[in-house]
N, C-alpha and C positions, 0 to 999 in steps of 0.2 A: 286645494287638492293635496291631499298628503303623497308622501313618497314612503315604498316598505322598498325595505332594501331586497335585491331581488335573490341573495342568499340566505332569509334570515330564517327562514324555515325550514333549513335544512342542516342536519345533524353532522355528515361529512359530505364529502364532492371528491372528484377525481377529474384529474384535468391533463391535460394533450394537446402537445403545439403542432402547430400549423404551416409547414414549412413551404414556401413559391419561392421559384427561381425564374428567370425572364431570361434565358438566352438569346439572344440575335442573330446569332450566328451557329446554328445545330446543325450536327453530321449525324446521320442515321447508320448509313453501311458506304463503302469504299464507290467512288463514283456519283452520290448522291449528291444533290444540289443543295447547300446550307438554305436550311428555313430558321425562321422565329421561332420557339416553340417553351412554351411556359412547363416548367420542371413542378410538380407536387404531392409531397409525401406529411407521413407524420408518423408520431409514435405511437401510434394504434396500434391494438393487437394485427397478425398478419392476416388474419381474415374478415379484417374490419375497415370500411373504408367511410369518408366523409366526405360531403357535398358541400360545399359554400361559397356563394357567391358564383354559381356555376362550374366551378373547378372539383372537381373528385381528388381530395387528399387520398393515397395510397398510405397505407397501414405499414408498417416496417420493421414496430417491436422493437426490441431487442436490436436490431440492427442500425437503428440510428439515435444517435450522442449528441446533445447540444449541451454547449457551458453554459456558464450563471452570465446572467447580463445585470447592467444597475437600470434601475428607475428614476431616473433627474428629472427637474425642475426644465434647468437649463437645457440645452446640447451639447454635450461633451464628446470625445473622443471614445470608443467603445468597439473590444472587438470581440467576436463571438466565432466559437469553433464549433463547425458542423461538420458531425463523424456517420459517415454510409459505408458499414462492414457490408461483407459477404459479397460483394459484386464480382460475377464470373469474368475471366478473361476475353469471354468474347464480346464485355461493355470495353474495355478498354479502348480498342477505338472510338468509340463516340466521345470519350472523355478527353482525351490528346489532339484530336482533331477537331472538336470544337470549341469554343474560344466563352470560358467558362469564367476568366478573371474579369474583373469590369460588370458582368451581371448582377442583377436588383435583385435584392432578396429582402422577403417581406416575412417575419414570424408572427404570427398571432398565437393563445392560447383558447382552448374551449375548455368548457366546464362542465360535465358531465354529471347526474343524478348516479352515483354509483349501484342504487338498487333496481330503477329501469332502464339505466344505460342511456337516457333522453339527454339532448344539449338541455343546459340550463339557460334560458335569457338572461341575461347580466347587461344588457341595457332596456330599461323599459319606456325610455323615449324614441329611440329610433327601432327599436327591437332586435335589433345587432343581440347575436350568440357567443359571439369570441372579441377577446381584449388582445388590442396591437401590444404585442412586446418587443419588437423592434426591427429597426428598417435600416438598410445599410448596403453593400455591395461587396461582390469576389475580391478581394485583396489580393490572396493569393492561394494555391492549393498544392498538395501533396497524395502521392501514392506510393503505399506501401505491400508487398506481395507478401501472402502468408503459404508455404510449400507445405500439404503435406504427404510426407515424401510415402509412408506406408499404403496409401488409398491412391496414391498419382495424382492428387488433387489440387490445384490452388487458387486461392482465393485474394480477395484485394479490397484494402483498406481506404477510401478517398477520405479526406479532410478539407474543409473548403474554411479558411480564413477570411474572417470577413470583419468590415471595418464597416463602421457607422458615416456618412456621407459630411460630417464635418471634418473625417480627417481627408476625404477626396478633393472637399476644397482649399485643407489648407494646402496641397500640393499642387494647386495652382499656381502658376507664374502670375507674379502681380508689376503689372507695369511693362518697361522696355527693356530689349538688350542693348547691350552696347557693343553691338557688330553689324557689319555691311548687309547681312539678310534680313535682320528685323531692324534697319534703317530703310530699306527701300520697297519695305510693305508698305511703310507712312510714304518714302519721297522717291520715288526710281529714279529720277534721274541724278540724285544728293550721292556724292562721290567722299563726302566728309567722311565715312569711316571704312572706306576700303581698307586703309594700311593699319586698321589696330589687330590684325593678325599679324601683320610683320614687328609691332614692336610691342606684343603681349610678353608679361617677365622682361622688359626692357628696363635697366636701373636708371632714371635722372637725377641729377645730383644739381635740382635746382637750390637757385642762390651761391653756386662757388662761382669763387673770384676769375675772373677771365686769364 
């Protein structure tokens, strides 16, 4: 069985990533009960939207920024900046009050026939339409307010820092402390390190002469 590569017939392509966020913890409006609730957009024109995997990507243009990520072999360290302009102040609560750092976020890209606007299949064994470019989670985020002061108007800048989940493991603790809490996880009733807060920055000057 031969294989045709599933681009080779095509002159150009135009392609749009695919952005899912996994909150656990979403606030909707003041009073509401935090649900789950899956976040997803993409760089689609704003009146264009995308279906996959039963998730509807939201179109956004222009208003949303991703940087260049690498393609490894291995698993490395890797962080990637996702930029959502134009958000009105009345999203700001949902953004502050829900708990937005630590969420999974998954990018894929689609490939698009630029002359009928069709996904292109780009796997012809499983018949998958879009390529994973990368999986990682909220590091950290930022907001920035844009005033303008002539129309009364202002607008707000989110940035969502996001780290590839090798660097989430290496900020795991590996191993034991050496303090009375994480001695009496393993032994409650083991009293050997109650006093090494008392004599933490303690100087011994073992080995002098008596």
């Amino acid at each position: 069985m031969s294989y045709t590569p599933p681009l080779k017939n095509y002159r150009a392509i135009r392609s749009h990533l695919l952005i899912k966020i996994t909150v656990p913890y979403y606030v909707l409006n003041p009073g509401d009960t935090p649900t789950s609730t899956v976040l997803t957009f993409s760089d689609l024109n704003l009146t264009n939207n995308l279906t996959y995997n039963g998730d509807t990507y939201l179109g956004m243009g222009g208003f949303l920024s991703v940087t260049a990520s690498r393609s490894e072999l291995a698993p490395t360290s890797n962080e990637v900046t996702i930029g959502l302009s134009g958000i009105p102040n009345s999203s700001i609560f949902q953004i502050v009050n829900s708990r937005i750092k630590g969420c999974s976020v998954e990018i894929n890209r689609a490939i698009f026939d630029p002359t009928t606007g069709a996904v292109i299949n780009v796997n012809q064994a499983t018949g998958d339409n879009v390529l994973a470019r990368y999986r990682g989670y909220v590091n950290n985020y930022s907001l920035t307010e844009t005033y303008d002061v002539r129309n009364k108007i202002a607008s707000n800048t989110l940035l969502l820092i996001c780290r590839t989940n090798v660097d989430f493991m290496g900020q795991k603790i590996s191993g034991r402390l050496t303090n009375s809490v994480s001695q009496k996880k393993f032994f409650p009733n083991d009293l050997s390190m109650d006093r090494v807060t008392a004599i933490q920055n303690t100087y011994f000057d073992f080995g002098a002469p008596v």
